[in-house]
FIKE-25032 format. One record per atom (N, C-alpha, C): residue in one letter; x, y, z. Coordinates in pm, whole numbers, padded with zeros to 5 digits, always signed. Layout:
REM residues N
AXYZ...
//
This chain:
REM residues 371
X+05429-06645+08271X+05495-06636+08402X+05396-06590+08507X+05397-06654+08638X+05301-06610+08728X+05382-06603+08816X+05384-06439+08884X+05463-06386+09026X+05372-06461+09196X+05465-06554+09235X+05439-06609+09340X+05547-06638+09413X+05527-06667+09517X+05667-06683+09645X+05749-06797+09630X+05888-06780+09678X+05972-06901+09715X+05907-06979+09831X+05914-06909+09953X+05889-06985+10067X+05799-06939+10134X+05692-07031+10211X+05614-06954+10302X+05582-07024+10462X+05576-06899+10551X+05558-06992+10692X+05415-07082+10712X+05367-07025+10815X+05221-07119+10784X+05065-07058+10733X+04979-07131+10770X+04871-07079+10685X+04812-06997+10791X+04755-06897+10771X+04636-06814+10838X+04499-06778+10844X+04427-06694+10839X+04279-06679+10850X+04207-06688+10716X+04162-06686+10672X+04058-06709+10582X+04082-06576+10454X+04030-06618+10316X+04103-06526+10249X+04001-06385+10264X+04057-06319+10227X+03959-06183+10257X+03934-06120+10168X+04017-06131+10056X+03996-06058+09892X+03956-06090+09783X+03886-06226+09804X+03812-06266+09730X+03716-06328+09763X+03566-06289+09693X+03482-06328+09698X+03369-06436+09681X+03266-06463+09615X+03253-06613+09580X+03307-06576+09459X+03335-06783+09428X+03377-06808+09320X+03250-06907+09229X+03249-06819+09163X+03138-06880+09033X+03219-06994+08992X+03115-07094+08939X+03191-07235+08861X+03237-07178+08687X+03116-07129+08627X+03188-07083+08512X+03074-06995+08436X+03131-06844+08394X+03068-06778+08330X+03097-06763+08159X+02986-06708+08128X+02908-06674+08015X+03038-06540+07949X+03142-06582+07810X+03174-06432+07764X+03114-06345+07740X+03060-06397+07683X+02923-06273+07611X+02881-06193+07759X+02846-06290+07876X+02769-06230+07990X+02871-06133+08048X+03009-06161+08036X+03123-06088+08142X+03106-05940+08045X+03107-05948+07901X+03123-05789+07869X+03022-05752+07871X+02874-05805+07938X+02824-05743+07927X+02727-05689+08069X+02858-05700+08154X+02836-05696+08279X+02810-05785+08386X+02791-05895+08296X+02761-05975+08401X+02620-05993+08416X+02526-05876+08372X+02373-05856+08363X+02290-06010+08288X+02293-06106+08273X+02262-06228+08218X+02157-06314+08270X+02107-06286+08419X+02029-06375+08431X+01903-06380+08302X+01855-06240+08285X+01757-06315+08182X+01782-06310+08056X+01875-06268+08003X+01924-06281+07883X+01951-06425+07832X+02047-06432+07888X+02056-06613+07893X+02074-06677+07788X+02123-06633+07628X+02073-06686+07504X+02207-06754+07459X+02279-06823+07517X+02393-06865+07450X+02414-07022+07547X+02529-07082+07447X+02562-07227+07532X+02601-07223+07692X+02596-07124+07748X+02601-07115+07933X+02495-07108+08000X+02378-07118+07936X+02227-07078+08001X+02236-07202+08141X+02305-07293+08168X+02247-07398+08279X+02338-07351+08391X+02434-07261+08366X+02532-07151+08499X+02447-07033+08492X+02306-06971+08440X+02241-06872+08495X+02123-06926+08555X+02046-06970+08470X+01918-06981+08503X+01864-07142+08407X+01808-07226+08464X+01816-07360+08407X+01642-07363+08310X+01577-07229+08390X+01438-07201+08323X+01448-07139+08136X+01551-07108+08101X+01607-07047+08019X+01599-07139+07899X+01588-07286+07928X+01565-07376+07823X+01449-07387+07754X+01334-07372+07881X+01225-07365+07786X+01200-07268+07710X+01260-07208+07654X+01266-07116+07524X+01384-07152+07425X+01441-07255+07435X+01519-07316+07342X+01489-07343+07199X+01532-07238+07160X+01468-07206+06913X+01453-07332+06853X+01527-07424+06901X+01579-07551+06811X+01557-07678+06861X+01520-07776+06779X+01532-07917+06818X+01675-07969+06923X+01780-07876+06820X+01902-07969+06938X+02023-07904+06882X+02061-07818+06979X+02202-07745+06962X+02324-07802+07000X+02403-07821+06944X+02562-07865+06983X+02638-07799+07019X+02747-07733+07066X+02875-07657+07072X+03004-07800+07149X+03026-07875+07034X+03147-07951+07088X+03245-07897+07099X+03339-07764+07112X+03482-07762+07110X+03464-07600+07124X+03472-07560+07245X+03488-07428+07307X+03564-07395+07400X+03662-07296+07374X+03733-07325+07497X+03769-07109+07511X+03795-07123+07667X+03824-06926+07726X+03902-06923+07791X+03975-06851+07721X+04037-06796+07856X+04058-06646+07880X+04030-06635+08008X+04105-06504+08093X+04225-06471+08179X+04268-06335+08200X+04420-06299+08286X+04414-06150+08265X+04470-06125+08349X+04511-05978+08436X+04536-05915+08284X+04430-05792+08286X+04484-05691+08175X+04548-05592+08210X+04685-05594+08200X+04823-05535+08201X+04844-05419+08139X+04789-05431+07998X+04745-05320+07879X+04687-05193+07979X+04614-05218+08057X+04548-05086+08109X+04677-05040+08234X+04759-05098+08260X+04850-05035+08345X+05014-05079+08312X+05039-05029+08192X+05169-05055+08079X+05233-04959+08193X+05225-04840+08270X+05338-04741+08328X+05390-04811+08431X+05322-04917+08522X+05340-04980+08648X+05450-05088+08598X+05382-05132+08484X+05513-05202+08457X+05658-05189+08374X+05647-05078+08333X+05764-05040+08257X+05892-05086+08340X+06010-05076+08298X+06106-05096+08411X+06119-05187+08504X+06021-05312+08472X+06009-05411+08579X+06096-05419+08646X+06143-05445+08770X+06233-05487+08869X+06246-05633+08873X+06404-05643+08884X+06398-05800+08874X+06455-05834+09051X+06432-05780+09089X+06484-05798+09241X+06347-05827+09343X+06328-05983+09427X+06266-05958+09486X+06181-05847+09546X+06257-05771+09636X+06215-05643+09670X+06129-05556+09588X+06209-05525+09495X+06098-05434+09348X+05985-05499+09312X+06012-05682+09281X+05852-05693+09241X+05768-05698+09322X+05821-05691+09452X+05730-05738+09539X+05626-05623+09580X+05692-05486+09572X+05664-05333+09564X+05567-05304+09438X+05617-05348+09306X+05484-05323+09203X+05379-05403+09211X+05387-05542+09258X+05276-05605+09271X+05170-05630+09366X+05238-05541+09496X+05203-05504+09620X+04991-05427+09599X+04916-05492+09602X+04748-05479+09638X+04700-05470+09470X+04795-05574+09393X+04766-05586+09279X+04697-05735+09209X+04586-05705+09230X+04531-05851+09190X+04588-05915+09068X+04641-06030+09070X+04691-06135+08964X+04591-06249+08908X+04548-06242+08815X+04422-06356+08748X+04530-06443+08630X+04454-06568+08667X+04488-06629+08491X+04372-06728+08499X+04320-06783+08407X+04173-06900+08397X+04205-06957+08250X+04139-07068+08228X+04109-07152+08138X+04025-07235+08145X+03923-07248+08073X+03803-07298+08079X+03739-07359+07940X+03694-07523+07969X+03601-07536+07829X+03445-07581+07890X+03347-07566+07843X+03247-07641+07878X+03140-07686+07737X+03193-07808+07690X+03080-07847+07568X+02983-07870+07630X+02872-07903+07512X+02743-07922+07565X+02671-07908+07469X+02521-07970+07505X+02422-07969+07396X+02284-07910+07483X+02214-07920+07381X+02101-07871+07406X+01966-07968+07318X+01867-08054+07374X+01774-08120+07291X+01649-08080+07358X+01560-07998+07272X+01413-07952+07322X+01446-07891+07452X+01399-07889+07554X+01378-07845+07695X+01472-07883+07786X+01612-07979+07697X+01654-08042+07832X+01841-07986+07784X+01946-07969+07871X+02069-07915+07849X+02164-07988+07918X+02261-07996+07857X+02411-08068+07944X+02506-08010+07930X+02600-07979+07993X+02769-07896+07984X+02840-08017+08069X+02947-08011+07956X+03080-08109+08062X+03170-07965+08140X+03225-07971+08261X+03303-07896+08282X+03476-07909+08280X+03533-07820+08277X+03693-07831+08267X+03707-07660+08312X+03768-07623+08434X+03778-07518+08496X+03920-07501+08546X+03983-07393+08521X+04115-07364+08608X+04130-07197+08650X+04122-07198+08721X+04139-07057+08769X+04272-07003+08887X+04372-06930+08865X+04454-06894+08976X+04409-06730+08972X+04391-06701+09128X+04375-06579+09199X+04487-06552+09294X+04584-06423+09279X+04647-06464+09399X+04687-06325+09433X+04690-06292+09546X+04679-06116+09548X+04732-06072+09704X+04881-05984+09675X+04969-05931+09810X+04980-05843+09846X+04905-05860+09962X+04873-05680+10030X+04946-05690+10193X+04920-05619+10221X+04992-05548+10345X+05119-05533+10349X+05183-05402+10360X+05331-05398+10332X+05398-05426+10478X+05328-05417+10614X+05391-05423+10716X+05432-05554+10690X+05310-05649+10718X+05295-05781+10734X+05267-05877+10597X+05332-05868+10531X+05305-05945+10404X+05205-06060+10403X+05090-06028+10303X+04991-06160+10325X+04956-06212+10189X+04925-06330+10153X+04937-06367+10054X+04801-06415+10007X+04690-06363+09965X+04545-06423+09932X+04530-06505+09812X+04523-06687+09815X+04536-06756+09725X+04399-06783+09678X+04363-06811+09568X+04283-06897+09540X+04286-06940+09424X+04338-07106+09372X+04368-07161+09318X+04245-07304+09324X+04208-07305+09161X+04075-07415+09101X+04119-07475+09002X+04089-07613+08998X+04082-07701+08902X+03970-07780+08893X+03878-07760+08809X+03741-07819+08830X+03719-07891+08744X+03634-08011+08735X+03587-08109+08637X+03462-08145+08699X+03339-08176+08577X+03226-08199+08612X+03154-08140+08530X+03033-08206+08555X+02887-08175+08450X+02808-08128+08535X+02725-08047+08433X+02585-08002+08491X+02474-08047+08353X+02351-08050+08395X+02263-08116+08373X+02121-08039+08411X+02021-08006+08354X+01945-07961+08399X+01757-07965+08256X+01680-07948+08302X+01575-07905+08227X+01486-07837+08270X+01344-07749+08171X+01279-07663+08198X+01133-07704+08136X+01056-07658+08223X+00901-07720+08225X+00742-07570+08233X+00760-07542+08062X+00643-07446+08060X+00502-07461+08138X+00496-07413+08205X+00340-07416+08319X+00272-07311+08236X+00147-07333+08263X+00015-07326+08243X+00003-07364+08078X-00130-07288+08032X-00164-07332+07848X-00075-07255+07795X-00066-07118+07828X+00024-07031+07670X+00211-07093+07712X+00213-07111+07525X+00340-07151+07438X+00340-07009+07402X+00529-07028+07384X+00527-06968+07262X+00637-07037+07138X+00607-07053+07045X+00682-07122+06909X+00790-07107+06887X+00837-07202+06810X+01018-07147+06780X+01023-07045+06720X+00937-07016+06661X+00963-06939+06557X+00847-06816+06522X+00776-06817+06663X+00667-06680+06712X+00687-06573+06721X+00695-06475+06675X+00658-06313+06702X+00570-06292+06804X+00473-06372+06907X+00388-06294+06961X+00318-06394+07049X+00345-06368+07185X+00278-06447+07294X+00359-06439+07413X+00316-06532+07558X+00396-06518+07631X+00423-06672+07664X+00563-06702+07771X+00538-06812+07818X+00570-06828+07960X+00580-06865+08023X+00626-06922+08164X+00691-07043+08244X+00805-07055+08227X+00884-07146+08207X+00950-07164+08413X+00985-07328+08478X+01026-07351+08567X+01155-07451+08513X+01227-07429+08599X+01370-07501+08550X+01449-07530+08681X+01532-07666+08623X+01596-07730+08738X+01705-07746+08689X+01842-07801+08755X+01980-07857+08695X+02055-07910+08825X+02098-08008+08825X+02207-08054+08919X+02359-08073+08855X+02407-08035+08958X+02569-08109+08875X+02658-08149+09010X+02746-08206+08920X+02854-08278+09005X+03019-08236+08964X+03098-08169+09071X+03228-08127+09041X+03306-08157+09134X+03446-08189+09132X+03547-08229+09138X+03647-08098+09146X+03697-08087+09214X+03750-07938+09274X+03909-07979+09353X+04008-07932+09259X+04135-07938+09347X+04206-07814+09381X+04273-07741+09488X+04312-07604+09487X+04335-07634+09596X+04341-07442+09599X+04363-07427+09752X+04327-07271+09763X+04213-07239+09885X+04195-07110+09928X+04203-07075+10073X+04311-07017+10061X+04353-06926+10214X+04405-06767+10212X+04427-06761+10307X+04572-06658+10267X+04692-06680+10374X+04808-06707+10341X+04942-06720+10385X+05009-06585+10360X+05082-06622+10529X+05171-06533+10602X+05306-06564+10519X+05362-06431+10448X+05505-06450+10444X+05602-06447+10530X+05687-06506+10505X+05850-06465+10571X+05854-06262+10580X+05842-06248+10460X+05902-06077+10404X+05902-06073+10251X+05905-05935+10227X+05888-05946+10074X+06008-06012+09979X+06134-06045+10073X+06272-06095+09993X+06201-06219+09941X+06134-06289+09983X+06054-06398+09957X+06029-06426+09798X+05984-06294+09734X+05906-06330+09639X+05970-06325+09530X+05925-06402+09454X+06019-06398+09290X+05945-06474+09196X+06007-06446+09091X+05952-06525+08967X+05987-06673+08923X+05824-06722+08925X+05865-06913+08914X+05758-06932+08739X+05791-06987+08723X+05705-07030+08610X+05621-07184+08650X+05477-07200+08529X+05406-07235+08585X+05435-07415+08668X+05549-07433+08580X+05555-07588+08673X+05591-07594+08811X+05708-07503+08801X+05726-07450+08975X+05607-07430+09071X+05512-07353+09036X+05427-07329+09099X+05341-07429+09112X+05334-07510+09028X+05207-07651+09055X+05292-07660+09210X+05405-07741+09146X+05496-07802+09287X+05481-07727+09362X+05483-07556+09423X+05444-07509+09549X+05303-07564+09621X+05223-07524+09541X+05116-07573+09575X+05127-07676+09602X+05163-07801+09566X+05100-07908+09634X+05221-07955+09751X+05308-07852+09766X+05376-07851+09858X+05313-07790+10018X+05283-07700+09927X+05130-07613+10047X+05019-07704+10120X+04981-07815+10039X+04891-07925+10101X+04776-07873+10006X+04803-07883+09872X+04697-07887+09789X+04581-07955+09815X+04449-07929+09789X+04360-08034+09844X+04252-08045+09749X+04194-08165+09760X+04053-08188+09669X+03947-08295+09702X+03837-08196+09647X+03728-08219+09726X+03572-08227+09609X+03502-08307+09649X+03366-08345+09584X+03251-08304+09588X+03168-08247+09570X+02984-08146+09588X+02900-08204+09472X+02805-08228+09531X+02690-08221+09435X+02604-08074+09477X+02551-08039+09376X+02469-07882+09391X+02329-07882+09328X+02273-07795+09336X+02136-07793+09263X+02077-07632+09234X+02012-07609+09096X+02005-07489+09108X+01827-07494+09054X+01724-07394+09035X+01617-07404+08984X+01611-07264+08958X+01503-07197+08842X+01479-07123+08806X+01393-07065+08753X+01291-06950+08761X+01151-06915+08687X+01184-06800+08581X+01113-06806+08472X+01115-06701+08406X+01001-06687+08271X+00952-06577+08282X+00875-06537+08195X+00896-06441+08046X+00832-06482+07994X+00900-06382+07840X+00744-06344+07741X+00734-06245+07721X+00713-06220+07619X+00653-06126+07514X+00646-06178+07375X+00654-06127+07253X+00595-06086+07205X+00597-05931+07132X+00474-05851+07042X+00584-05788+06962X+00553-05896+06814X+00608-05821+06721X+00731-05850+06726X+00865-05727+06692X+01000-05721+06671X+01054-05758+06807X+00978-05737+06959X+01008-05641+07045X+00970-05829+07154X+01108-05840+07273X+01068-05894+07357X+01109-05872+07523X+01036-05935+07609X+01058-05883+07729X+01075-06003+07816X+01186-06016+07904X+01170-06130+07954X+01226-06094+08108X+01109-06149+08205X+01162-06120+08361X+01240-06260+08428X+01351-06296+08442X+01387-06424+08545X+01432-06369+08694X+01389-06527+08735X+01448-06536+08877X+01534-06667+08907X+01663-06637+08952X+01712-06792+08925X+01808-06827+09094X+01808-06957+09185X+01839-06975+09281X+01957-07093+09233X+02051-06998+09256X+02210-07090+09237X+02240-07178+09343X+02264-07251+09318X+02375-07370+09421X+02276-07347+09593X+02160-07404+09592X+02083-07439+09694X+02130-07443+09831X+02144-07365+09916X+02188-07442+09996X+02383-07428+10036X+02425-07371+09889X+02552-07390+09880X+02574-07509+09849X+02717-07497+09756X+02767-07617+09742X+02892-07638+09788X+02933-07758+09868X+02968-07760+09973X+03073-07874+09943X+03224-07875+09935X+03319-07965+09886X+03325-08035+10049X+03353-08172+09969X+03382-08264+10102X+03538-08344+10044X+03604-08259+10171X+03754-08265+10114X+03834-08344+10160X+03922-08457+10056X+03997-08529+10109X+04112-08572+10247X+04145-08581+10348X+04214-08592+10403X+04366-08554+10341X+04390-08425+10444X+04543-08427+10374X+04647-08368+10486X+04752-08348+10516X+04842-08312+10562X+04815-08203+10668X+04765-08106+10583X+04780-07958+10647X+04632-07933+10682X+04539-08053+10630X+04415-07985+10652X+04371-07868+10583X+04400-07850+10462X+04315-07715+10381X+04222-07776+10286X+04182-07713+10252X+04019-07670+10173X+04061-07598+10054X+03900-07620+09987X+03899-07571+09855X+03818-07448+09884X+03769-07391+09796X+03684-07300+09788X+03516-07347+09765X+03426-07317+09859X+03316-07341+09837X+03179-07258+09742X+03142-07272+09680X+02993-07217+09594X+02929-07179+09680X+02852-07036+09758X+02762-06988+09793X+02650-06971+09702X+02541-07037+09815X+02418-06995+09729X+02422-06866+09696X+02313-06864+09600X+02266-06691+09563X+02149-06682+09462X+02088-06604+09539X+01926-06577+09455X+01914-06411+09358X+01905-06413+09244X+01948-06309+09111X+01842-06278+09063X+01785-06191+09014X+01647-06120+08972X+01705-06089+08855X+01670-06110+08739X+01689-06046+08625X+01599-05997+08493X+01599-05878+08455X+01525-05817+08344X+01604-05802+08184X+01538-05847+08099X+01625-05779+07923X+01471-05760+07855X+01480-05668+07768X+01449-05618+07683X+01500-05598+07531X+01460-05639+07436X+01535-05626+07300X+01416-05609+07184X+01483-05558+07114X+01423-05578+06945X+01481-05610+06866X+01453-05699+06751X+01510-05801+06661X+01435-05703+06477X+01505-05667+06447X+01477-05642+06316X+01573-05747+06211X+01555-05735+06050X+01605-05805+05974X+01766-05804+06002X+01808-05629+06005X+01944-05647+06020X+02028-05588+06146X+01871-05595+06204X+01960-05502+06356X+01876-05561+06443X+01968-05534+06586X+01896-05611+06660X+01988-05514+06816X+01916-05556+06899X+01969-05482+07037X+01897-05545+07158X+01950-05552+07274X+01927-05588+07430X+02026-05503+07531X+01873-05462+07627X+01927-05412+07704X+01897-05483+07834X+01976-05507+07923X+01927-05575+08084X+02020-05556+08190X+01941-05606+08278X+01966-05555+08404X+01950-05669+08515X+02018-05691+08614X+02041-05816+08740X+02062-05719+08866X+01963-05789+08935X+02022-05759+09121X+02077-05892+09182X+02190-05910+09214X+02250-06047+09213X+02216-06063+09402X+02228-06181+09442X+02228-06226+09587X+02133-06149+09675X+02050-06155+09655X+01896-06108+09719X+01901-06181+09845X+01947-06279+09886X+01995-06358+09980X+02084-06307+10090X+02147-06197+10057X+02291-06182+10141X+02278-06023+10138X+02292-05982+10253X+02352-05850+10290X+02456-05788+10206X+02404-05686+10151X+02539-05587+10097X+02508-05492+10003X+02611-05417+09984X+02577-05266+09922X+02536-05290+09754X+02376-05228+09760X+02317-05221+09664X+02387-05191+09506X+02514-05122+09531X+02577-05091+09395X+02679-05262+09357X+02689-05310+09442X+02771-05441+09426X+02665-05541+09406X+02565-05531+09395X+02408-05622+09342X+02420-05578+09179X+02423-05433+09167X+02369-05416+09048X+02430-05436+08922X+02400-05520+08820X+02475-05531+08668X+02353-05469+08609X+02398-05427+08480X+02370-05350+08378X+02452-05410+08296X+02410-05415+08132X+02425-05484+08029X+02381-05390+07896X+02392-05432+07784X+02368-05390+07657X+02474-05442+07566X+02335-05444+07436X+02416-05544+07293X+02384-05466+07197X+02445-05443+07098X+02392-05383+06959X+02469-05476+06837X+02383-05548+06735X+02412-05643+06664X+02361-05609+06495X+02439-05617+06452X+02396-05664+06292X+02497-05827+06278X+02448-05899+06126X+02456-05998+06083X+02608-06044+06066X+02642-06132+06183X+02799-06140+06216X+02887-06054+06329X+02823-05978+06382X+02879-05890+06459X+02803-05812+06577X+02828-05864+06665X+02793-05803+06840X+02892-05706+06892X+02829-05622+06920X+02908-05496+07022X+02857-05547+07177X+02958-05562+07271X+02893-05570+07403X+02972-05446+07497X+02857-05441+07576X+02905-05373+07689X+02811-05344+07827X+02928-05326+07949X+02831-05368+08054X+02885-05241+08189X+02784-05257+08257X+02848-05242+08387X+02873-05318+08475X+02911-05393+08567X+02898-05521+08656X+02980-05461+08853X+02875-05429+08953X+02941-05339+09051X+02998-05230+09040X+02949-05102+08965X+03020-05018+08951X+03139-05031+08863X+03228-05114+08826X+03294-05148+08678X+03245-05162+08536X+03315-05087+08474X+03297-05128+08331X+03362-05226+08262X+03269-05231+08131X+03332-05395+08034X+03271-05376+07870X+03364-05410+07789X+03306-05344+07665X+03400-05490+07585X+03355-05494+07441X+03404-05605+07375X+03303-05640+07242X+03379-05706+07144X+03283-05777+07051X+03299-05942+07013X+03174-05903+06976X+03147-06123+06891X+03157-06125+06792X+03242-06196+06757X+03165-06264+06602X+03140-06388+06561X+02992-06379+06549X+02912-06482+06556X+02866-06546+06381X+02939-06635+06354X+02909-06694+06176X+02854-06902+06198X+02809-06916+06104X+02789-07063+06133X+02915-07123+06175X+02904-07220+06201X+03037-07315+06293X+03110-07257+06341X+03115-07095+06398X+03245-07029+06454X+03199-06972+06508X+03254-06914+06652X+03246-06787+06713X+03349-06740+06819X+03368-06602+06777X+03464-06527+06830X+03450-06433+06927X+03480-06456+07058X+03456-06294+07148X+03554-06279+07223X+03574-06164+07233X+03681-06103+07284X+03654-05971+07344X+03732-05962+07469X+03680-05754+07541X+03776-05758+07678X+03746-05697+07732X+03775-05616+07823X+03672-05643+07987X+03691-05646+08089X+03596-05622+08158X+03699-05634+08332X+03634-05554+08425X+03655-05533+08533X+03569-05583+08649X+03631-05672+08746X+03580-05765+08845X+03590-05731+08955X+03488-05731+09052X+03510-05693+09226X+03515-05828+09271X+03693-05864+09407X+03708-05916+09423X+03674-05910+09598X+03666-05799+09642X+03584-05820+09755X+03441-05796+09855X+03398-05813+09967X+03320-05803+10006X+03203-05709+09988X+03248-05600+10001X+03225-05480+09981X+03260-05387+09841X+03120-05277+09823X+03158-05217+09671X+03256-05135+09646X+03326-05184+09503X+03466-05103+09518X+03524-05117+09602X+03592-05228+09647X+03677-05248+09747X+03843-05334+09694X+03803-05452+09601X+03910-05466+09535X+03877-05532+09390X+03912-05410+09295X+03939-05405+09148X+04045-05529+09091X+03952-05583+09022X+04032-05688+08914X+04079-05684+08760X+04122-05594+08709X+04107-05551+08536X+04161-05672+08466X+04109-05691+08415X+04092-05842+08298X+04041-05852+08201X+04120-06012+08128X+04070-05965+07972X+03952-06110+07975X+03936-06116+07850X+03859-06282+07799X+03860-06290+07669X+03919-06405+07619X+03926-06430+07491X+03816-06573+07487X+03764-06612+07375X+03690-06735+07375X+03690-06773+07203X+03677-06890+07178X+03651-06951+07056X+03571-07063+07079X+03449-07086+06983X+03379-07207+06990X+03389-07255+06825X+03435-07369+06813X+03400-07413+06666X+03336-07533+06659X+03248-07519+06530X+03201-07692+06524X+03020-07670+06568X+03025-07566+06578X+02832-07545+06739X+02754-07523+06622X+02615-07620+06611X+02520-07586+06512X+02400-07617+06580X+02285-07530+06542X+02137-07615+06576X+02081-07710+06451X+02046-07798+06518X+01898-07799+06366X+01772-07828+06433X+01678-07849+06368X+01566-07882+06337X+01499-08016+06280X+01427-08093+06358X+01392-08201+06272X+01287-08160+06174
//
């Protein structure tokens, strides 16, 4: 069930409580803050950094059949909802500057030598009601389809091996993709809070595209540098990676009301990890200053990350803007499982609006080999 309105008057200014919207992140990366640019070691590396390939272990990795999802973790505020109110009025009062999430997401993809592909399949609803004078309604609603595509190109002489303990390398990386984007981001003026009530999800398609749903087309481009390396158990790797060039920029169908989707802001991310790999233990720690590009408070730049692993089993946990995020993997041939906890800033400014959320994910079927 998703709490959204019966009726609404018209549309208004621009949404204010939410921020950019990423095309699609990394589980592993969300519990672990989000800290990922140089970490990068899983089937999402071409949504951080596209330089990330040229360190690819294997001839040619698969993950056909993965699919995540996330939504509002409720669990952390069971007292707010006790007693739900079934009366307009009441829900409109508990849900009043309470961010609402739900997502679903798959992205297969392979990986051969230096070069990577992800199909996309994206859905995301954001929708969040604040002001008690003036009731306002901050939407943002995604349905995305599309691929990305990208490869990475070691500069100068030093390699380092699939299968090296010790050297460095220096890797440049590129990726374009193409997405397909239907939604809608504004924020709408209510009538009053009698307005609001409970629809389930078919109802709500039909609001929306009663609203003047809209959809719209971008091509994007991202490139990326990063260096790594190895002595011994122990590795170090610095990236720098420039997302969506330029921005990526939907060119939106003609429709009724004239609304829009949500657009991709560029953003330029600095990222550091550190780890050691023993037989049965293993650990990473890292760190990201996100949008080096854009004005804003240094604590809403900063992620922080950390992993602690033995054979089948990841502990994650992160910081990401001053929020915490904690969770585990389990990682076996043809399967993997992660699941946690983690907390999202949805606006401009640090600590300004808290998102508590979960993520579940399953991939089955994902193998490398080797020729």
């Amino acid at each position: 069930m998703i709490l959204f309105l019966l009726s609404l008057i018209q549309l208004s200014i621009s949404v204010q409580a939410f921020d950019n919207s990423y095309l699609m992140r990394s589980p592993k990366a969300l519990l672990m803050g989000d800290a990922f640019t140089a970490v990068n070691d899983d089937e999402f590396t071409l949504f951080y950094n596209p330089a990330a390939l040229g360190r690819h272990k294997y001839d040619l990795t698969l993950t056909p059949l993965n699919a995540q999802v996330t939504g509002t973790n409720i669990l952390s505020d069971m007292d707010k909802f006790k007693n739900f109110p079934s009366d307009p009025v009441g829900v409109s009062n508990v849900i009043m500057d309470y961010p609402v999430h739900a997502g679903a997401s798959f992205a297969p993809g392979l990986k051969l030598f230096n070069f990577g592909v992800n199909f996309i399949g994206n859905q995301n609803y954001d929708l969040l009601l604040r002001n008690r004078a003036h009731p306002m309604l901050d939407v943002d609603l995604r349905d995305d389809k599309g691929f990305i595509a990208g490869f990475a190109i070691p500069l100068g002489g030093q390699r380092i091996g699939k299968k090296s303990s010790r050297g460095s390398q220096t890797s440049l990386g590129f990726s374009g993709k193409f997405i397909q984007r239907t939604g809608l981001r504004d924020t709408l003026a209510l009538a009053g809070p009698t307005v609001l009530k409970t629809l389930d999800e078919n109802e709500l398609n039909k609001i929306v595209n009663s609203l003047g749903k809209a959809t719209g087309k971008a091509y994007g481009f991202d490139m990326g540098l990063e260096h790594i390396y190895r002595e011994g158990n122990s590795q170090y790797v610095f990236a720098l990676s420039a997302l969506d060039i330029t921005g990526t920029d939907f060119k939106v169908e003609k429709n009724i009301n004239n609304t829009k989707v949500s657009n991709i802001n560029d953003q330029v991310n600095l990222g550091f990890a550190f780890g050691q790999n023993y037989n049965y233990f293993n650990y990473i720690l890292s760190a990201d200053v996100r949008s080096l590009n854009e004005q804003m408070d240094f604590g809403k730049r900063l992620r922080l990350g950390g992993q602690l692993g033995v054979p089948g089993l990841k502990i994650l946990a992160g910081m990401n803007s001053g929020y915490y995020s904690y969770g585990a993997m389990l990682d076996f041939p043809l399967f993997k499982v992660t699941a946690g906890f983690y907390d999202q800033e949805l606006g401009t400014s640090y600590k300004q609006v808290k998102s508590k959320r979960f993520v579940i994910y399953l991939s089955l079927f994902d193998f490398s080999f080797d020729a």
